[in-house]
C-alpha positions, 0 to 999 in steps of 0.5 A, spaced: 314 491 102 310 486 107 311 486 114 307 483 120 306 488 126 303 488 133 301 492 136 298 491 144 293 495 147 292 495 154 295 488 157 291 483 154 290 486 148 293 486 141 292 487 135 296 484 128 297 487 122 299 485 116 301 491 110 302 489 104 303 496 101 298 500 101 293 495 104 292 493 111 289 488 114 287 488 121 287 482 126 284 482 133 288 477 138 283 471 137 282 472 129 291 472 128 291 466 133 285 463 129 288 464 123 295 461 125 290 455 126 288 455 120 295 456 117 299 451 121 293 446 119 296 446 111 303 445 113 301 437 111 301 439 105 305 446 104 310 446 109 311 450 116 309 457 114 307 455 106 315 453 106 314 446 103 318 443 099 315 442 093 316 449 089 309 448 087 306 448 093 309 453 096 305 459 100 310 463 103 310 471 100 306 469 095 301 475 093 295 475 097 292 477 091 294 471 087 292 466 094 285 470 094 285 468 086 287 460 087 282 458 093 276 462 091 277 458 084 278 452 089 271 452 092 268 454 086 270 448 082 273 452 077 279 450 079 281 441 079 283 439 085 284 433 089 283 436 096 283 443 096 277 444 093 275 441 100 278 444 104 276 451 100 270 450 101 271 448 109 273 457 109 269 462 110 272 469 107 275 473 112 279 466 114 281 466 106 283 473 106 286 473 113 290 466 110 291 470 104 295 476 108 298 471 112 301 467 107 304 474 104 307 476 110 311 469 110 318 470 109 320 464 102 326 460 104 330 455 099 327 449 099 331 443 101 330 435 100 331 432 107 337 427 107 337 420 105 336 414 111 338 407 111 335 403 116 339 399 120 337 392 120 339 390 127 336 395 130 335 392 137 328 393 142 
């Protein structure tokens, strides 16, 4: 069972953390927020919290283990990559672990591919 909570201390002090059965990863305010960041930077390719379309970038609820696995072999170059293994390099290993637990906590969702267009001809300025 995965499951994100906050707990506040204080007025402006929180801290998250991430449970993933019997282990527990613990944020401060500034790590959680640094860590979204980071998150929010592979939306590019992998979808708003790692809901992309692709099943084959999907990050959502993956294990945090099999992440873990997959970056490190990315910034290792043991594992062939266009740009992952650049952007694995770019991490230091508490932001690969707190992307990791961050990504597990994501809830899955059913991808959808976006609706076709036709652009119209006559579009006026």
């Amino acid at each position: 069972m995965k499951k994100i909570m906050t707990i506040m201390v204080g007025a402006t002090f929180s801290i998250t953390s991430v449970v993933n059965a019997a282990e527990v990863f613990v944020l401060s305010a500034d790590q959680n927020n640094h860590i979204r960041v980071l998150a929010a930077s592979c939306a590019a390719c992998h979808g708003t919290n790692g809901n992309g379309v692709d099943k084959a970038k999907l990050l959502a609820g993956i294990e945090n283990t099999d992440f873990l696995k997959k970056i490190l072999a990315f910034k290792s170059g043991e594992r062939e990559a266009t740009v992952m293994h650049r952007h694995a390099k770019g991490l230091n290993t508490q932001e690969i672990e707190g992307l990791a637990f961050y990504f597990s906590a994501q809830t899955p969702r059913q991808p959808s591919a976006l609706p076709s267009q036709v652009l119209n001809k006559n579009h006026a300025n």
